[in-house]
C-alpha positions in Angstrom: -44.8 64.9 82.0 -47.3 67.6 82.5 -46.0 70.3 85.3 -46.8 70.8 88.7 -50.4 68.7 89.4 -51.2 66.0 87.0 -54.4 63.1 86.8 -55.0 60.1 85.0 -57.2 59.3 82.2 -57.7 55.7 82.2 -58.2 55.1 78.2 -60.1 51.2 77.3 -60.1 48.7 79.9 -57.0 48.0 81.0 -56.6 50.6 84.2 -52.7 50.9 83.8 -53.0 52.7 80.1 -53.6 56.2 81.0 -52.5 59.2 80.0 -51.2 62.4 82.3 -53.0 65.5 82.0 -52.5 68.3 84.2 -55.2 69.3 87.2 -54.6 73.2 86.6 -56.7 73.2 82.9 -60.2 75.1 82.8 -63.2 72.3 83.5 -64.5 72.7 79.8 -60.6 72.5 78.4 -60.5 69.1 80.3 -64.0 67.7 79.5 -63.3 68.0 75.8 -59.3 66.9 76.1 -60.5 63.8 77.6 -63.5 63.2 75.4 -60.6 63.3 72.1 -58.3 61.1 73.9 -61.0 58.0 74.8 -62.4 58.5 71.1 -58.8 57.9 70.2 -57.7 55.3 72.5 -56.7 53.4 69.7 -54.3 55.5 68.2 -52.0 54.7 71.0 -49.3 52.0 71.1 -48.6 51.1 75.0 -45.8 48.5 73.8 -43.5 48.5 70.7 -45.1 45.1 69.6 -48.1 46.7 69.1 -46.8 49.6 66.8 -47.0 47.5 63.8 -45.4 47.9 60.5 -42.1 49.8 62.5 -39.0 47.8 62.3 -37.8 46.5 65.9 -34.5 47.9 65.0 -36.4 51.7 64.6 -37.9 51.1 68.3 -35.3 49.1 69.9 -31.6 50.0 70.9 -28.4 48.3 72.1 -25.3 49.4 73.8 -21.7 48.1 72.2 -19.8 47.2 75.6 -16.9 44.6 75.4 -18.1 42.0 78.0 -14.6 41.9 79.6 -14.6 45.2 80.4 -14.9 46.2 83.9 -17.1 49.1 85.5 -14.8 52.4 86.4 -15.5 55.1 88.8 -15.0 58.8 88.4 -13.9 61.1 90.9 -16.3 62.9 92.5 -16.4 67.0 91.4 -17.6 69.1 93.7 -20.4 72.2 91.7 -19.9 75.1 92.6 
């Protein structure tokens, strides 16, 4: 996540794959940053099904919890 001021670069058609860059880069920095990313839209994977050749076990995770086990809450602890 970029800091402080960010915009959105929609990349291809679909308006919800973007990429963040941030407001506070010089105009020309910008213009050619933006033109490298749409030339390279495709280089991106916006899900792990389309990354392909990388095993779903490389991409995906899962927790080991016992199913009986029940949630437990800590103490609070004040910071100094």
């Amino acid at each position: 996540i970029p800091d402080g001021d960010f915009e959105i670069i929609p990349l291809g058609e679909d308006p919800t794959n973007g990429i963040k860059i941030g407001t506070g880069l010089p105009d020309m920095v910008r213009k050619q940053l933006e033109a490298c990313l749409k030339q390279n839209a495709e280089l991106f994977a916006w899900s792990a099904t389309e990354m392909l050749g990388i095993d779903p076990e490389v991409a995906c995770h899962q927790l080991t919890i016992d199913p009986r086990a029940s949630d437990v809450v800590q103490r609070r602890r004040k910071q100094s």
